[in-house]
N, C-alpha and C positions, 0 to 999 in steps of 0.2 A: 559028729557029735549030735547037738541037738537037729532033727529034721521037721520042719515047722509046713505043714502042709497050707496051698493059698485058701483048699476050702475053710480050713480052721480059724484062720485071718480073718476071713471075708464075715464069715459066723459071728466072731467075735466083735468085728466092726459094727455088725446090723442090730447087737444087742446092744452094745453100746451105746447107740445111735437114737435105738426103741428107748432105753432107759432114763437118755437126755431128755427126747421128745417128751414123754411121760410125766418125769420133774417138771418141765414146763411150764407144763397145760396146767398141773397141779397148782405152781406156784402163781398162775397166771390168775387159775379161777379164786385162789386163796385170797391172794390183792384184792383182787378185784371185791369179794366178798366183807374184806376187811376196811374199806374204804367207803364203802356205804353206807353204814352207819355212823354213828356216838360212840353205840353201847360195843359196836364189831371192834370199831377202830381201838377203843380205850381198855378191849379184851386184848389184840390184837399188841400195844404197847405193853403191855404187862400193870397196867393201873392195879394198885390195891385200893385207893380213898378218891373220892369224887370232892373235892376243895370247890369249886365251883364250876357254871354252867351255863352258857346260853345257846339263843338257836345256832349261833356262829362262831361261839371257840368254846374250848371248855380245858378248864386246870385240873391237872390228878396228880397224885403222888403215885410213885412206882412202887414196887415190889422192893427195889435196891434203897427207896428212900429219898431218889430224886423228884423234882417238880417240872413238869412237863405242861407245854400247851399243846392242846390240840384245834386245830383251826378247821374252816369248812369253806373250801374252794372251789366253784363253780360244783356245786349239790356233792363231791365227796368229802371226803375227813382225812388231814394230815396230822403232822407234826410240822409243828411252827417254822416256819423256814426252807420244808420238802418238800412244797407244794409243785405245783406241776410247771413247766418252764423258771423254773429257778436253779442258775448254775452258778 
C-alpha cells in the first residue's frame, strides 16, 4: 500500500524540529520583550484604558472589559500573581 521512505521521515522530523526551535526563540525573545516594560507589558495584556499607575503596579482595563494588575517584580512587569517563583 502505502511505502513511506526513512529519507522522507527523517526530512520531515528535522523540519519539524527547525519549526519548534524557531516558535521558541521567537516566543522567547517576545516574553522577554514584553516583560520589560509598563507600556510592552500592558500592550502585551491587551490594556485598552490606563485607570492607574505607579513606578510598581499599574491597573488597566482590558479590551474584554476586565480590570487587571500589573505588578513589577525584581525590574520586570507581570500579571498580579504570575510573578516569577509563584506556583
Amino acid at each position: 500500500m502505502f511505502r513511506i521512505h526513512k529519507k522522507k521521515i527523517i526530512i520531515f522530523v528535522v523540519i519539524l524540529i527547525i519549526v519548534v526551535f524557531v516558535f521558541g526563540v521567537f516566543e522567547f525573545f517576545s516574553l522577554r520583550k514584553a516583560h520589560s516594560t509598563f507600556e510592552n507589558y500592558y500592550t502585551f495584556r491587551n490594556c485598552s484604558r490606563l485607570l492607574a499607575k505607579t513606578d510598581d503596579f499599574g491597573f488597566c482595563e482590558t479590551k474584554s472589559g476586565g480590570i487587571i494588575k500589573l505588578v513589577k517584580i525584581d525590574n520586570k512587569w507581570f500579571l498580579d500573581g504570575d510573578g516569577p517563583g509563584v506556583w
